[in-house]
C-alpha positions as CSV (number, residue, x, y, z in Angstrom):
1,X,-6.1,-18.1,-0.3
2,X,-6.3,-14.6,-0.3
3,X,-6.6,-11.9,-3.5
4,X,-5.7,-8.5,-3.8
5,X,-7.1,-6.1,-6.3
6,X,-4.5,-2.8,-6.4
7,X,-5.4,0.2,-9.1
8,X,-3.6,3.3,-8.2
9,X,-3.8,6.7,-9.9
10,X,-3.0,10.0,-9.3
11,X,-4.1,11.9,-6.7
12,X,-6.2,15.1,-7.7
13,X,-3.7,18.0,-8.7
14,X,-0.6,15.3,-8.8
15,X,-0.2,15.9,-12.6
16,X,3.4,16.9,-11.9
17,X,5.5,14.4,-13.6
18,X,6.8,11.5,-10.9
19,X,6.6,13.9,-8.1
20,X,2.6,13.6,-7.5
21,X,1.2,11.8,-5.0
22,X,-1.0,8.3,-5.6
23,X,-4.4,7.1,-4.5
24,X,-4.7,3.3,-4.3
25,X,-8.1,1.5,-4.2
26,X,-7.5,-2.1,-2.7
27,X,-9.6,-4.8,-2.6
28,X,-9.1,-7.9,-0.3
29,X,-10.7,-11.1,-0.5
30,X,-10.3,-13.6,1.8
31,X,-11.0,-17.1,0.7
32,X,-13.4,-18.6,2.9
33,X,-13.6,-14.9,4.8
34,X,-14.6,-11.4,3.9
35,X,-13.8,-9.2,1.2
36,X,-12.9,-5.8,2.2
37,X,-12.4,-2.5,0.8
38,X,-9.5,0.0,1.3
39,X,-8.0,3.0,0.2
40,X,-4.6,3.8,0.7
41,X,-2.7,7.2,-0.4
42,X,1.2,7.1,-1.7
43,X,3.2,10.7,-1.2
44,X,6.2,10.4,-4.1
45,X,8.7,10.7,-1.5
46,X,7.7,7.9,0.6
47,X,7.6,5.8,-3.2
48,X,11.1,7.2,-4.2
49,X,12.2,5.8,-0.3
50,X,10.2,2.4,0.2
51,X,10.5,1.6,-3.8
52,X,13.4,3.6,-5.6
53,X,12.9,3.8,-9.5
54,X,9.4,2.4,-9.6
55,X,7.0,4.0,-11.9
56,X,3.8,3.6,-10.0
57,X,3.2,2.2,-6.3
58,X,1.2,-0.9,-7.3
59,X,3.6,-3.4,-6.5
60,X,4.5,-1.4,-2.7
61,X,0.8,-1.4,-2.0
62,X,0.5,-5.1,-3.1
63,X,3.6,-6.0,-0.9
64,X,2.1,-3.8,2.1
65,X,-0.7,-5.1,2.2
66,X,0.6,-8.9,2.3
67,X,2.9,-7.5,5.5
68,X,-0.4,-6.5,7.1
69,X,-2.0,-9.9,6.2
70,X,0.8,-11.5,7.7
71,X,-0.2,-9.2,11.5
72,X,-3.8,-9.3,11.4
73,X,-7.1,-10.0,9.3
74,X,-8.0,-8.0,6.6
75,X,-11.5,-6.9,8.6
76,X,-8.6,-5.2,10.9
77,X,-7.2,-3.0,8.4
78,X,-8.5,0.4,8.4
79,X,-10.4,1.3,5.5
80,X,-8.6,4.4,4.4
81,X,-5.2,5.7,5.5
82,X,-1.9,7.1,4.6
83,X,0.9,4.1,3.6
84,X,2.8,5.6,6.3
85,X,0.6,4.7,8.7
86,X,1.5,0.6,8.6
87,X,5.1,2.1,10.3
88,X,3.2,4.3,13.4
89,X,1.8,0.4,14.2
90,X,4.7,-2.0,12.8
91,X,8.2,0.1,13.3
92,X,9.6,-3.0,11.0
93,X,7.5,-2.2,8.0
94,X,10.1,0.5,6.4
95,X,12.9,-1.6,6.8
96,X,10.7,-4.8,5.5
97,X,9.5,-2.7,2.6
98,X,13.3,-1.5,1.9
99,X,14.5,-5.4,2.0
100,X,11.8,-6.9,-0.1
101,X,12.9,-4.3,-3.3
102,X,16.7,-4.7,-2.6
C-alpha cells in the first residue's frame, strides 16, 4: 500500500486572496519500498482549470500524484517541479485531472 502526505501553503508573496500561487510538500511511502520526498508548485490558474471552486490544491496534488503512481515508481518522480509538468510527460493528465473533479 502506498501513503501520501500533501501540506500545501502559499507560495512566498501569494498573499493575494485565491489568486496566489501554492507550494506543496509531498511525501510518498511506499509499503515495502521507499519513501520519497517531493515538492510540487500550484499557479492559481492551473487550480481554477484542473480543480474549479477548490479552496486549496491538496486534493489535485493528492490525485496527481496517484496518476503518476499509476505510470511509474515513486523513486521516478522528480523531486521538485511545477504540476504542469506531469502533462509535458503524460498529454492525458489534464483531461484525467478535469474528469476525476467532474
Amino acid at each position: 500500500m502506498t501513503e501520501l502526505d500533501v501540506v500545501c501553503r502559499r507560495a512566498a508573496g501569494g498573499d493575494r486572496g485565491d489568486r496566489g500561487d501554492w507550494t506543496c510538500d509531498i511525501t510518498v511511502d511506499v509499503e515495502g519500498g521507499s519513501t520519497t520526498r517531493h515538492a510540487v508548485t500550484v499557479a492559481a490558474g492551473d487550480l481554477a482549470r484542473l480543480d474549479p471552486g477548490a479552496g486549496d490544491p491538496h486534493l489535485l496534488v493528492d490525485r496527481s500524484f496517484r496518476f503518476l503512481l499509476e505510470r511509474e515508481s515513486n523513486a521516478s518522480i522528480l523531486r521538485s517541479f511545477d504540476l504542469m509538468e506531469i502533462a509535458r510527460y503524460f498529454p492525458e493528465f489534464e483531461a484525467t485531472m478535469r474528469k476525476t473533479t467532474s
